[in-house]
C-alpha positions as CSV (number, residue, x, y, z in Angstrom):
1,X,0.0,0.0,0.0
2,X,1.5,3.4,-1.0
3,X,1.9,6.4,1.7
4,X,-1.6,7.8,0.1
5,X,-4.4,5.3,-1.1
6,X,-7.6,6.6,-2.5
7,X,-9.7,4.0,-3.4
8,X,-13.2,3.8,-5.6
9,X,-13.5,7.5,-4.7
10,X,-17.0,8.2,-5.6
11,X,-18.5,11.9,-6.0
12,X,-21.7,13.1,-7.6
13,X,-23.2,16.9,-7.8
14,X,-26.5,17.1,-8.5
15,X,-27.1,13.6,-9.2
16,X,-24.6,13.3,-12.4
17,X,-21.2,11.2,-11.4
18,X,-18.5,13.3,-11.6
19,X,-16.1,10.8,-10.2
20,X,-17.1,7.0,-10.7
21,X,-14.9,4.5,-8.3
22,X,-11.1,6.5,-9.2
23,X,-8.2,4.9,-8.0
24,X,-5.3,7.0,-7.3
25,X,-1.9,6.6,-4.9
26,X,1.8,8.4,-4.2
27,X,4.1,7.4,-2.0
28,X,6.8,9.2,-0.4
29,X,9.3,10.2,-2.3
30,X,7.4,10.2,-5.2
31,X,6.0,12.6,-8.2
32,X,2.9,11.2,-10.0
33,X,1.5,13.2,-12.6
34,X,-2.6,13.6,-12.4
35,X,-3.7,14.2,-16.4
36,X,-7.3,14.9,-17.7
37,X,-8.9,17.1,-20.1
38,X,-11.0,20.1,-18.3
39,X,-13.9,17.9,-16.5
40,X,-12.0,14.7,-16.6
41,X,-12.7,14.8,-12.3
42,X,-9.1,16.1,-11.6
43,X,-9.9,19.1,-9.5
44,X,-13.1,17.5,-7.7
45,X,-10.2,14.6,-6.7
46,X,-7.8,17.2,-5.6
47,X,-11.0,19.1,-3.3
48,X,-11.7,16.0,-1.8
49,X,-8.2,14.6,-0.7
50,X,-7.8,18.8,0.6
51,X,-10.9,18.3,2.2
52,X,-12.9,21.1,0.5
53,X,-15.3,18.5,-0.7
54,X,-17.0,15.7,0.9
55,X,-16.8,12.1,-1.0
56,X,-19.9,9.9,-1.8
57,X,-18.0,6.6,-1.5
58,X,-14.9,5.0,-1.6
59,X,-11.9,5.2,1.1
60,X,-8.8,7.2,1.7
61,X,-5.8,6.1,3.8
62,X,-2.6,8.2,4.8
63,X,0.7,6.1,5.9
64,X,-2.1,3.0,6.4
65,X,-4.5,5.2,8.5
66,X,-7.9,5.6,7.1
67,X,-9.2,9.1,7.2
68,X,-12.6,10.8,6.7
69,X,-11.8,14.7,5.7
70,X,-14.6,17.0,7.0
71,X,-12.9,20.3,6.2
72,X,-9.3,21.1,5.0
73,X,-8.2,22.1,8.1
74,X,-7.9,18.3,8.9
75,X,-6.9,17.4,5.3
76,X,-3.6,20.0,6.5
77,X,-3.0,18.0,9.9
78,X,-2.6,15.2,7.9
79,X,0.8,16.5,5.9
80,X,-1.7,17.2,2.6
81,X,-0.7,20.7,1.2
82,X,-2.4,22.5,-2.5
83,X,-0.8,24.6,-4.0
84,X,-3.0,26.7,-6.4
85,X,-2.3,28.6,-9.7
86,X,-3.1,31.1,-8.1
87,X,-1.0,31.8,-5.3
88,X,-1.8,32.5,-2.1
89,X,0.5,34.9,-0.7
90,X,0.5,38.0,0.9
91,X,2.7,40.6,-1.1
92,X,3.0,43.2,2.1
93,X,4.2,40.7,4.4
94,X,8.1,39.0,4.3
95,X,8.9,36.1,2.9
96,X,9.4,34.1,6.5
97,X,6.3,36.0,7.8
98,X,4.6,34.2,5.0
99,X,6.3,31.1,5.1
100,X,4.9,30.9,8.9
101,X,1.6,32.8,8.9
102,X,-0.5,31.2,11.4
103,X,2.3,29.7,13.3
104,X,4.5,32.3,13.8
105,X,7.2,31.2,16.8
106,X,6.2,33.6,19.6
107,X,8.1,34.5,23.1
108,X,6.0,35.6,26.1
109,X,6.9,39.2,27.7
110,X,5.2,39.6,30.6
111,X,2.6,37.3,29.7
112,X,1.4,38.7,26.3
113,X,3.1,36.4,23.0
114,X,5.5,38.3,21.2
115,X,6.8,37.4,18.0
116,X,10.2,36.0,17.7
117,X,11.3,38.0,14.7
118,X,15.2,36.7,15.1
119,X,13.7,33.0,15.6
120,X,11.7,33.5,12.1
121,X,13.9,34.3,10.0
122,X,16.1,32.0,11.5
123,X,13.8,29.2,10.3
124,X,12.8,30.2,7.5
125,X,16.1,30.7,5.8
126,X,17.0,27.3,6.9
127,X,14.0,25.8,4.6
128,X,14.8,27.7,1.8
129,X,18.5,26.7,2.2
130,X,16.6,23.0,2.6
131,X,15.3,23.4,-1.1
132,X,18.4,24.8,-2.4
133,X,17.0,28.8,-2.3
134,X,19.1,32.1,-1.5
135,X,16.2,33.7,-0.9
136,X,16.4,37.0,1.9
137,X,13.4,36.1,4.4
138,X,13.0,39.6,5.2
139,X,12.0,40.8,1.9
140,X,8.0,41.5,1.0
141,X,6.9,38.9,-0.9
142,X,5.5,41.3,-3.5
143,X,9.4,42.5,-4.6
144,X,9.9,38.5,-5.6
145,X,9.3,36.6,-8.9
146,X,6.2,34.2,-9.3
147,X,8.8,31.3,-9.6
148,X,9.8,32.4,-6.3
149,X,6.7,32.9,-4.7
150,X,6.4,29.5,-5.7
151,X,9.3,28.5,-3.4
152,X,7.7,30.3,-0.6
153,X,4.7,28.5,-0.5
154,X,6.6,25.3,-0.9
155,X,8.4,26.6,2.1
156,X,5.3,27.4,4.0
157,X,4.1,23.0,3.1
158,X,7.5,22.2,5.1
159,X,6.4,24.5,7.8
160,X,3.2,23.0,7.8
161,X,5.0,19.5,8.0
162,X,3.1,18.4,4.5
163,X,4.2,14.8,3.1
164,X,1.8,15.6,0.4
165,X,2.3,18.5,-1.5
166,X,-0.3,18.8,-4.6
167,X,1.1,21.5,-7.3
168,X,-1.8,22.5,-9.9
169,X,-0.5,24.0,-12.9
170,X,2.3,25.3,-11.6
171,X,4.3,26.5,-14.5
172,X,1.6,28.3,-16.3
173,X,2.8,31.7,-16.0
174,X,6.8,30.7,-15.9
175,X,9.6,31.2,-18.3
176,X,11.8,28.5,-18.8
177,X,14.7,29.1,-16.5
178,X,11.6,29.5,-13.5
179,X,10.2,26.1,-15.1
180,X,14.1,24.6,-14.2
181,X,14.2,26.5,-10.9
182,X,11.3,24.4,-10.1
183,X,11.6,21.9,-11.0
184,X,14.8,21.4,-9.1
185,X,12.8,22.1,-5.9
186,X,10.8,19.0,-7.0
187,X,13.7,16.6,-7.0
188,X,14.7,18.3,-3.5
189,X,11.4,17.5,-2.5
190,X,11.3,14.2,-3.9
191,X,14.8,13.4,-2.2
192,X,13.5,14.7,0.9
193,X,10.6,11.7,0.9
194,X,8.0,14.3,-0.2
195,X,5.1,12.5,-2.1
196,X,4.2,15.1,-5.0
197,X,0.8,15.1,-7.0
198,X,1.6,17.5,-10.5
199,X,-1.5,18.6,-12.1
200,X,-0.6,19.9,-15.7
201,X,-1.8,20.3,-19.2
202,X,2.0,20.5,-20.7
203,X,2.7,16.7,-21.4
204,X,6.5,17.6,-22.1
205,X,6.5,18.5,-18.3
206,X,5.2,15.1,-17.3
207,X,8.1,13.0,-19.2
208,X,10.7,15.3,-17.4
209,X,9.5,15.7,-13.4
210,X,7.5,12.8,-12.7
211,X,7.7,8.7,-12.1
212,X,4.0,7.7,-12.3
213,X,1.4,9.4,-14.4
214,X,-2.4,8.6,-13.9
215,X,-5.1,9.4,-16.3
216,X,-8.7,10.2,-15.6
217,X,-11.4,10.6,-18.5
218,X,-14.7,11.8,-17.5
219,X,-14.6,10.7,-14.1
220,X,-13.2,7.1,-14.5
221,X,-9.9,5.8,-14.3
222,X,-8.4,5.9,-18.1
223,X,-4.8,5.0,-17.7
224,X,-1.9,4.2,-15.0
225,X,1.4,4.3,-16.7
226,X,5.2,4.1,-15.4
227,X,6.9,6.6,-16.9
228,X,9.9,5.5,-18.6
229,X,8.1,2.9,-20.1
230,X,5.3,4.8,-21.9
231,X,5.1,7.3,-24.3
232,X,3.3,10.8,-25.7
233,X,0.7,8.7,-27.7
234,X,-0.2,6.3,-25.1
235,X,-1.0,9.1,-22.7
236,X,-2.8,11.2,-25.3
237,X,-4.9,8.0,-26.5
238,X,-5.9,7.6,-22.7
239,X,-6.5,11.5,-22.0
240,X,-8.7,11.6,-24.9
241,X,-9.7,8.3,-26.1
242,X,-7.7,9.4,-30.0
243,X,-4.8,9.0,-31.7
244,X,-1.3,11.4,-31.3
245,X,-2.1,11.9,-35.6
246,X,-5.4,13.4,-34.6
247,X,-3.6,16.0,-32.4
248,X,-3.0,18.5,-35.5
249,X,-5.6,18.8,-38.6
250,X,-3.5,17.1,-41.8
251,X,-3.3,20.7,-43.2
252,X,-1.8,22.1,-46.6
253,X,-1.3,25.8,-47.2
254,X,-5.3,27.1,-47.6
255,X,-3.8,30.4,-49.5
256,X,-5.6,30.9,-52.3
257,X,-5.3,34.2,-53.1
258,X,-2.8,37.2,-53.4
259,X,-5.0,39.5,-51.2
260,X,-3.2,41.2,-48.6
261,X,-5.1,41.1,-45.2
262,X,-2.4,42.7,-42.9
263,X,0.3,44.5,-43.8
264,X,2.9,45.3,-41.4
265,X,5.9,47.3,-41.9
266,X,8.8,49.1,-39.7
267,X,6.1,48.0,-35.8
268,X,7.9,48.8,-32.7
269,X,7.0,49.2,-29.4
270,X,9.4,50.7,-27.5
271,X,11.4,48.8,-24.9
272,X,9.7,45.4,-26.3
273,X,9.7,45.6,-30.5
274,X,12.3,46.5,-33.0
275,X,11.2,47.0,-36.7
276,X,9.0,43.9,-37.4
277,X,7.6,43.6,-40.7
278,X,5.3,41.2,-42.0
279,X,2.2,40.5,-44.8
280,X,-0.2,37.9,-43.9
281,X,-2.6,37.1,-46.9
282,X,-6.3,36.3,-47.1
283,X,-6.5,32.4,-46.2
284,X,-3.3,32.0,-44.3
285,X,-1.6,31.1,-40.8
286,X,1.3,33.3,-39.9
287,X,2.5,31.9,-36.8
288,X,5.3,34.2,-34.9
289,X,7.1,32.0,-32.5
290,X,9.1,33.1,-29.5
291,X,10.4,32.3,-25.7
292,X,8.8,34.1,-23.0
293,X,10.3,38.0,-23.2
294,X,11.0,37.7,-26.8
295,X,8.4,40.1,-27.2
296,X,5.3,37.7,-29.5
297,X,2.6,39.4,-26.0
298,X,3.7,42.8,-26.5
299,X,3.5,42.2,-30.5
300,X,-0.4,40.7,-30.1
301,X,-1.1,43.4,-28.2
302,X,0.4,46.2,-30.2
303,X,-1.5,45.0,-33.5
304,X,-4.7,45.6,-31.3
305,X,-4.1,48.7,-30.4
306,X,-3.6,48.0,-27.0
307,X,-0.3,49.2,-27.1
308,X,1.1,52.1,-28.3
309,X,3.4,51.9,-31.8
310,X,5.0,53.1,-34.2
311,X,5.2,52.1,-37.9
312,X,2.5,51.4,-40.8
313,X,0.0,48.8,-40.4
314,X,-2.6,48.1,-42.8
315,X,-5.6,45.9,-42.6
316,X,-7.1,45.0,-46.0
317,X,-5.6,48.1,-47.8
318,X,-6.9,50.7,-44.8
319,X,-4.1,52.3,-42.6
320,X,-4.6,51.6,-38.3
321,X,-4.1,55.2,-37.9
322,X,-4.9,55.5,-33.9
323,X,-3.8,52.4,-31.9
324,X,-6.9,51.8,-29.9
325,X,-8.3,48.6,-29.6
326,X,-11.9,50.3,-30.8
327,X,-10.2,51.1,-34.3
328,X,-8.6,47.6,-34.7
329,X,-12.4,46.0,-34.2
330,X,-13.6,48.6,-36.9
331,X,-11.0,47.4,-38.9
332,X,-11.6,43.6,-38.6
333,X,-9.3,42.7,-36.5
334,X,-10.0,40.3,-33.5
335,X,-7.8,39.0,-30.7
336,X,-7.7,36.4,-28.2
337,X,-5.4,37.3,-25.9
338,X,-2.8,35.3,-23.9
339,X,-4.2,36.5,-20.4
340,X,-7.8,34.8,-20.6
341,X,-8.5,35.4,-17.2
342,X,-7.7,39.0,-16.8
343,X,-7.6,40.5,-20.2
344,X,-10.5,37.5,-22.5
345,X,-13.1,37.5,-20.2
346,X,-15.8,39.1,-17.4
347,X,-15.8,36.3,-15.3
348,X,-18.9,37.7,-13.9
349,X,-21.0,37.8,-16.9
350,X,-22.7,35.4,-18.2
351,X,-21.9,33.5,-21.5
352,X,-23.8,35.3,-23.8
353,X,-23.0,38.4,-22.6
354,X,-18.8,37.3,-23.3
355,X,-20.0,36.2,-26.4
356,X,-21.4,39.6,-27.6
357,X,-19.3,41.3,-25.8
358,X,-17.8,42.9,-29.4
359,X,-20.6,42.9,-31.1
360,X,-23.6,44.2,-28.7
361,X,-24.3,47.1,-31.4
362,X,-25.7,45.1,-34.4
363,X,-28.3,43.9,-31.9
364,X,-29.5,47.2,-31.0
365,X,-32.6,49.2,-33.2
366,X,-33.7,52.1,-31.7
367,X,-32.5,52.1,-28.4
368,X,-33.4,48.8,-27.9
369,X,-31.9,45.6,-27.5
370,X,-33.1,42.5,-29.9
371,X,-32.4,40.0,-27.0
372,X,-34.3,37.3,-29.2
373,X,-31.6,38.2,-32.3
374,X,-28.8,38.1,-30.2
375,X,-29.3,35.1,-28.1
376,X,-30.0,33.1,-31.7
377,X,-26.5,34.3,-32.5
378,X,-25.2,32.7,-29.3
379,X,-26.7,29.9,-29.5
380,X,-25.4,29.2,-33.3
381,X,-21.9,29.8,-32.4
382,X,-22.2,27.3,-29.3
383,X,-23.0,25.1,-31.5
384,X,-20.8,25.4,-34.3
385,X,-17.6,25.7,-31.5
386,X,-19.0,22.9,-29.5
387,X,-18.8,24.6,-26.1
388,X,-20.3,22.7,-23.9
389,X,-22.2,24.4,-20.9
390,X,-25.5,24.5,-19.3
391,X,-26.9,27.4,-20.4
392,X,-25.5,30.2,-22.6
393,X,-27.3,32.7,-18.9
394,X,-24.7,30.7,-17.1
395,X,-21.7,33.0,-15.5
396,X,-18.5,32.1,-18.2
397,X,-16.3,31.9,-15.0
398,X,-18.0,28.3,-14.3
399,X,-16.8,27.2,-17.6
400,X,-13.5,25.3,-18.1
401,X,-10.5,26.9,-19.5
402,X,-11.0,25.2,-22.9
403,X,-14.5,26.4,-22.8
404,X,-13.9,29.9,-22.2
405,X,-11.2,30.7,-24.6
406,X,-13.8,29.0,-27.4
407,X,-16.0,31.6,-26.4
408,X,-13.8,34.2,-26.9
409,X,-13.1,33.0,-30.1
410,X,-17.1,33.4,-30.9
411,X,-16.8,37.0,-30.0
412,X,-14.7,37.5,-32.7
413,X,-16.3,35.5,-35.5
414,X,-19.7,37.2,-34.0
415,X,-17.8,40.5,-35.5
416,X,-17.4,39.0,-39.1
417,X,-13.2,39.7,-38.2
418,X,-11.4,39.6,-41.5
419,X,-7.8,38.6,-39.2
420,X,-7.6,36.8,-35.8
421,X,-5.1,37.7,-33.8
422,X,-4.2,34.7,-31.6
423,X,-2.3,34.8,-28.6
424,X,-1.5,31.5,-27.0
425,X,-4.8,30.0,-28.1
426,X,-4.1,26.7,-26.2
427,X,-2.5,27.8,-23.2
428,X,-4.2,26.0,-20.0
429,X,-6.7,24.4,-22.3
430,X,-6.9,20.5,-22.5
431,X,-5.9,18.3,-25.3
432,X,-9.2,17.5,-26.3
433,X,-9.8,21.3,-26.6
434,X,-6.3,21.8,-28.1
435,X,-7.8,19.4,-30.9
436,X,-11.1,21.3,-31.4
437,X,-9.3,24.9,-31.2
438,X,-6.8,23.5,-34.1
439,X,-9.2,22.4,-36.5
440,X,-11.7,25.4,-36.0
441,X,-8.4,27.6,-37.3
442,X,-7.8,25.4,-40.0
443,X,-11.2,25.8,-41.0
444,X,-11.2,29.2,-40.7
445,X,-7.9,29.8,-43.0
446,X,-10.2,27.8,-45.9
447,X,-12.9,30.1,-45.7
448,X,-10.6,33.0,-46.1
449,X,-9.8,34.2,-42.6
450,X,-6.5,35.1,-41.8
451,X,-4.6,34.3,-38.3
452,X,-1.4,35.4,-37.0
453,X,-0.9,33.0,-34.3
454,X,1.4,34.1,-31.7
455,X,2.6,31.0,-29.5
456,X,5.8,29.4,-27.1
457,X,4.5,26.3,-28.2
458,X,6.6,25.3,-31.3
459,X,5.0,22.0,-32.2
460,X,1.9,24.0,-32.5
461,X,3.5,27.0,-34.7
462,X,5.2,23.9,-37.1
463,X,1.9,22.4,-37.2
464,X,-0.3,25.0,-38.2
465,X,1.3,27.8,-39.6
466,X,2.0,28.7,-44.0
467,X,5.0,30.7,-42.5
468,X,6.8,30.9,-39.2
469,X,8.6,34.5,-38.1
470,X,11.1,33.3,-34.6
471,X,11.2,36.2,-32.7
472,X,13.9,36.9,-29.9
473,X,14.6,40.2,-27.5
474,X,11.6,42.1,-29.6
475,X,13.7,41.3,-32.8
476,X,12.5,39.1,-36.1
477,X,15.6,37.0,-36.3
478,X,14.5,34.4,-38.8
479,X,11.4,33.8,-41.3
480,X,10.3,30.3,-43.0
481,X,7.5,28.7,-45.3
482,X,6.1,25.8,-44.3
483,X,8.4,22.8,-44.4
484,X,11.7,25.2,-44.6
485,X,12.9,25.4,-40.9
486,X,12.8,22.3,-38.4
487,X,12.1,22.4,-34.6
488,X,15.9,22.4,-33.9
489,X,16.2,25.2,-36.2
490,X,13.7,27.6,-35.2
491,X,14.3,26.9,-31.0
492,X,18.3,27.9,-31.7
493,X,17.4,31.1,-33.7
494,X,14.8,31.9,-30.4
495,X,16.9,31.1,-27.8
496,X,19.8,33.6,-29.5
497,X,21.5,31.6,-32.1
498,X,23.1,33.2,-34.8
499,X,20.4,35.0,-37.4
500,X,19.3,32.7,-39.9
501,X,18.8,34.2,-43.6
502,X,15.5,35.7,-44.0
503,X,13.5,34.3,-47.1
């Protein structure tokens, strides 16, 4: 029996299963990665180990103890730790004052606790020395990197005395050297007899930090596989039930014509973008690839106009004289941006109201609003996307990730956009959505639109794209056709190899 055993968990929310007799166990010492499209039953698995939900059946045991989890705190006193994507820190207080909070060693002076600021910091250094940190514990939490602030809640699970740390999506938002920086916290971890559950979406990840993956699909058990010994497609076929060939749409170049959708020439942004020039014609895939800080962000926001820039850009022959994001929609241009949660949606709103977010004014007459008209137009685009929901009244923010960012997508093709921007379409978004997002863009490159997709995740750019520009410190550094460059290629001219010839 491993360290953790949860067995024929059992969980159902308003009488549909969401969980149906899963099996899943870590031991100490241990990383076992927990994969699942969005509403595969990983999250509602993670709540009820943290306590934060109640099961329906099944039983868990910790180190051969069988527990019954009424509310985190208990899940916590049993060594079981989450951390979140979204941290939970608090940026005004230090590092060890974080690292501590709610146990923070205390003296008595004349009866009254007083803190021990000397013995915090004292003990908090030595855990981040135990994962191999120099960070200063006397620092506010809010001067430090996300990476680190990563560290500091790992810091605060040793504090706590957690055996079981659970880390969901936790390089979402890093750059690659962070992504290293953690992951050599996890082997510390691991060495230390830490048992690690790793919740992620970036497969890649999976063949490099863990030793165990499981595999839920829709709420059942789909796969338990030894690392070493399996492989992208197996875990793919058992994530999604099809094939590693059905990943990306068997696409040839869907240009068809010489019409000139966007023409950019001379774009900078200062600080971010030198002189980037591009045409992207009516039917094609531009895909810009780059590292995090090369600048492809900054770029997707610029061509909206939510940046300011200089240069000449023209959308089907007109000139985007004012960058405002008001004149690029005029234009026909529409953008999904790399920030779903802050900068794609209302969280608050409901799904129609996302949906028509863009195009609210071709429902109005008179003042009014034709709420029949534009909840037809919803309704259509649910369908043809395949976003699956309750109701289209439903608040988007209950929607999974993959969900969401296909509604933002409708907004735009709700606006009859001539060219998509896309930033980081698939980021934090399922394979099964990954699949439905790639093959809605290929279809939309045969009916004429054209996308400059902007992504860090090369496979997808090689996949997709008629012509690849690599991008690296806000400079255009090399520029393909489809078939020219290979992945070696293109990530050596990114990560500040010598400038290929531009063709």
């Amino acid at each position: 029996m491993g360290y953790l055993e949860m067995q024929k968990i059992v969980k159902s929310f308003s009488g549909v299963r969401v969980l149906d007799e899963v099996d899943f166990s870590l031991d100490r010492g241990e990383v076992v990665a927990l994969l699942g499209q969005n509403g595969a039953g990983k999250s509602t698995l993670i709540k009820i180990l943290s306590g934060f939900y109640g099961k329906d059946g099944g039983r868990i045991f910790i180190n051969g103890e069988e527990v019954h989890f009424r509310s985190p705190a208990e899940s916590l006193r049993k060594g079981v730790r989450v951390i979140y994507q979204e941290l939970e820190v608090f940026p005004d207080l230090t590092v060890a004052e974080n690292i501590f909070m709610g146990d923070l060693p205390a003296t008595r002076f004349i009866g009254i606790p007083v803190t021990n600021r000397r013995e915090v910091y004292v003990r908090a250094r030595e855990l981040l020395e135990l994962l191999g940190e120099d960070i200063d514990p006397e620092v506010p939490v809010r001067r430090l990197s996300v990476s680190a602030k990563q560290v500091v809640e790992i810091a605060r699970a040793l504090a706590k005395k957690a055996n079981i740390i659970v880390m969901d999506e936790p390089t979402a938002t890093l750059s690659q050297k962070e992504v290293e920086r953690l992951f050599a916290v996890i082997r510390r971890l691991r060495d230390q007899g830490v048992g690690i559950i790793y919740i992620t979406h970036r497969l890649e990840e999976v063949f490099t930090i863990s030793d165990r993956v499981v595999v839920l699909r829709d709420g059942k058990n789909s796969g338990f596989f030894g690392t070493r010994e399996t492989s992208w497609r197996d875990l793919v076929q058992a994530m999604i039930g099809r094939t590693l060939e059905e990943l990306y749409p068997k696409r040839a170049s869907s240009i068809r014509s010489e019409r000139v959708l966007l023409r950019v020439e001379n774009f900078s942004i200062p600080k971010y973008l030198e002189s980037v020039s591009f045409t992207l014609r009516e039917g094609e895939i531009l895909g810009v690839f780059g590292l995090v800080g090369s600048g492809i962000n900054e770029l997707a926001l610029g061509l909206f106009g939510a940046l300011p820039f200089k240069g000449r850009v023209e959308v089907d022959g007109m000139v985007f004289a004012r960058p405002l994001p008001s004149v690029a929609k005029s234009l026909g241009l529409g953008f999904i941006p790399a920030d779903r949660k802050q900068e794609g949606v209302i969280p608050e709103l409901s799904v129609a109201q996302n949906v028509t977010l863009a195009s609210l004014e071709s429902y109005c007459r008179g003042g009014f609003l034709r709420l029949r008209d534009e909840r037809n137009c919803v309704r259509e685009w649910v369908r043809r996307l395949n976003i699956r929901l309750r109701s289209i009244d439903q608040p988007i923010k209950s929607l999974s990730g993959g969900n969401q960012q296909k509604a933002v997508l409708a907004r735009w093709l709700a606006t009859n956009s001539k060219v998509l921007i896309a930033a980081e379409p698939t980021q934090g978004v399922d394979v099964g959505t990954r699949i439905d997002i790639y093959h809605i863009f290929d279809d939309l490159a045969k009916r004429g639109m054209g996308i400059v997709l902007l992504s860090s995740d090369l496979p997808e750019v090689l996949a997709l794209s008629d012509k690849i520009i690599v991008l690296e410190g806000g400079k255009a550094v090399g520029c393909f056709s489809k078939g020219e460059a290979d992945e070696r290629t293109i990530l050596y001219l990114a990560m500040g190899g010598k400038e290929a010839v531009t063709h």
